[in-house]
N, C-alpha and C positions, 0 to 999 in steps of 0.2 A: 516676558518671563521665559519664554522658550528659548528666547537669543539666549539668556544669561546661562541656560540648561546646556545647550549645546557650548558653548564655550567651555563653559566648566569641564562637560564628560573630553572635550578636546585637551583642554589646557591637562588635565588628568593623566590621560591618556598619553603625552608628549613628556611629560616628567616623567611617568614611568619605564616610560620606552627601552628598552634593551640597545646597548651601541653594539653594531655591527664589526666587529674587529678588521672586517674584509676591505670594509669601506669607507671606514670611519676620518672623518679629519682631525686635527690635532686639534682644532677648540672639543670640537666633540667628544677624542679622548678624554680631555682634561674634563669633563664635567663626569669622570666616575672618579669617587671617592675614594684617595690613593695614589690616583695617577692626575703628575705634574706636568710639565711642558718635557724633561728629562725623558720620563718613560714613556710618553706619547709619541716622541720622536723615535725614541728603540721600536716603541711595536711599529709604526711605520717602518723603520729602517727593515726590520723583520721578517715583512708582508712583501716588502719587494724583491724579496730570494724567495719567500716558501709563505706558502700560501696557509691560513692556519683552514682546517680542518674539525680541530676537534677545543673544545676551550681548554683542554690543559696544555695546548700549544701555546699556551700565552706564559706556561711558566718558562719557555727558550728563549725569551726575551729578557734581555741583560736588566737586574733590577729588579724580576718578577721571579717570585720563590712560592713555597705553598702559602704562607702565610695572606699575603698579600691574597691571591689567587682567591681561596676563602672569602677573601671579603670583598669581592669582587663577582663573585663568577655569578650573581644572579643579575646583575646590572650589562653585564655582557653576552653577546650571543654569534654565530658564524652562518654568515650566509655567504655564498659564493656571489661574485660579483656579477658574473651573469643573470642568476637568477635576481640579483637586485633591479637591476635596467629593465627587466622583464616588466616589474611589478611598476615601474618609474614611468 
């Protein structure tokens, strides 16, 4: 029964996860609701001139307006890529 507890609070926890904009891959993008293989590629393309910083740096990404943004921005989050490795 504990196995099944702990997977669960895991598998939970993995679904809800925030994607990293800094770090993120293209499957990865694509699993927030909105963004296709198209504007995963843009935020990629993006991130390799300017670093995002802040999340409404995601609306400079060709494709990404308020709209979208909205329905988006709690599924998303920015961490520097440093501090990612750190934590890896």
């Amino acid at each position: 029964m504990k196995k099944i507890l702990i997977f669960l609070m895991l598998f939970v926890s993995f679904v809800f996860a925030k994607v990293n904009l800094n770090t993120a891959t293209v499957q990865e993008l694509e699993q927030i609701k909105g963004i296709g293989a198209k504007k995963a590629l843009e935020i990629i393309k993006y991130r390799k001139e300017h670093n995002f910083t802040k999340l409404e740096d995601i609306m400079k990404v060709k494709g990404i307006g308020k709209k979208l943004f909205e329905k988006i921005k709690n599924d998303i989050e920015i961490k520097s890529q440093k501090n990612n490795k750190k934590k890896q």
